[in-house]
Every structure is written in C-alpha cells, then in structure tokens.
N, C-alpha and C positions, 0 to 999 in steps of 0.2 A: 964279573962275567955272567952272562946272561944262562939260563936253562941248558943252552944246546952247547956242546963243544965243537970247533968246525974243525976241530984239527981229527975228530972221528970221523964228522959227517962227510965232511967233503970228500975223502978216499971212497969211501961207501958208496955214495952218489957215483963217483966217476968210474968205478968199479962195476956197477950194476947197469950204467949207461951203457959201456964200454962190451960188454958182455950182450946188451939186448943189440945192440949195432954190427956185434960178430955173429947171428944168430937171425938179426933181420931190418937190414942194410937200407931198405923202403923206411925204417921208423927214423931213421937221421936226426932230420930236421926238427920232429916233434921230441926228440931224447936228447939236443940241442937247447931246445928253449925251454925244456923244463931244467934241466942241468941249471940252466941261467937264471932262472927264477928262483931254485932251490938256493942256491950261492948265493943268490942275492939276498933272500931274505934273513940265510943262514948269517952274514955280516951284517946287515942290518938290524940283526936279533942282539946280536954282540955287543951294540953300541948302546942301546938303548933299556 
C-alpha cells in the first residue's frame, strides 16, 4: 500500500465537501470534481 490510506481520506474529502455544499450550494459543481479527482488519484496512488 501506497503513502496515503483511502479508507481515512475518502470520509475526510467527502465530509469536508459535504459540509462546504451545506454552507454554500453555488460551489457544487466545483466540490464535485475535485471530490473526483481527489478519489481518483487517491486509488490511483494505491495501485501503484
């Protein structure tokens, strides 16, 4: 396994997304595709 744990990251990310979207509903999209990118790289870190 790689540096990062996703089994910490991921709740964190979706926790902190989840909370800027309860707070302010216009950042969606942009707290969408970072969320995406964050996962993605977070499993992608995993593998390799």
């Amino acid at each position: 396994m790689g540096p990062y744990n996703s089994n910490l990251i991921e709740p964190l990310v979706a926790l902190i997304a989840g909370v800027l979207i309860f707070v302010r509903p216009a950042l969606l999209s942009y707290i969408v595709a970072i969320y995406l990118i964050v996962v993605g790289l977070v499993g992608l870190g995993a593998r390799f």
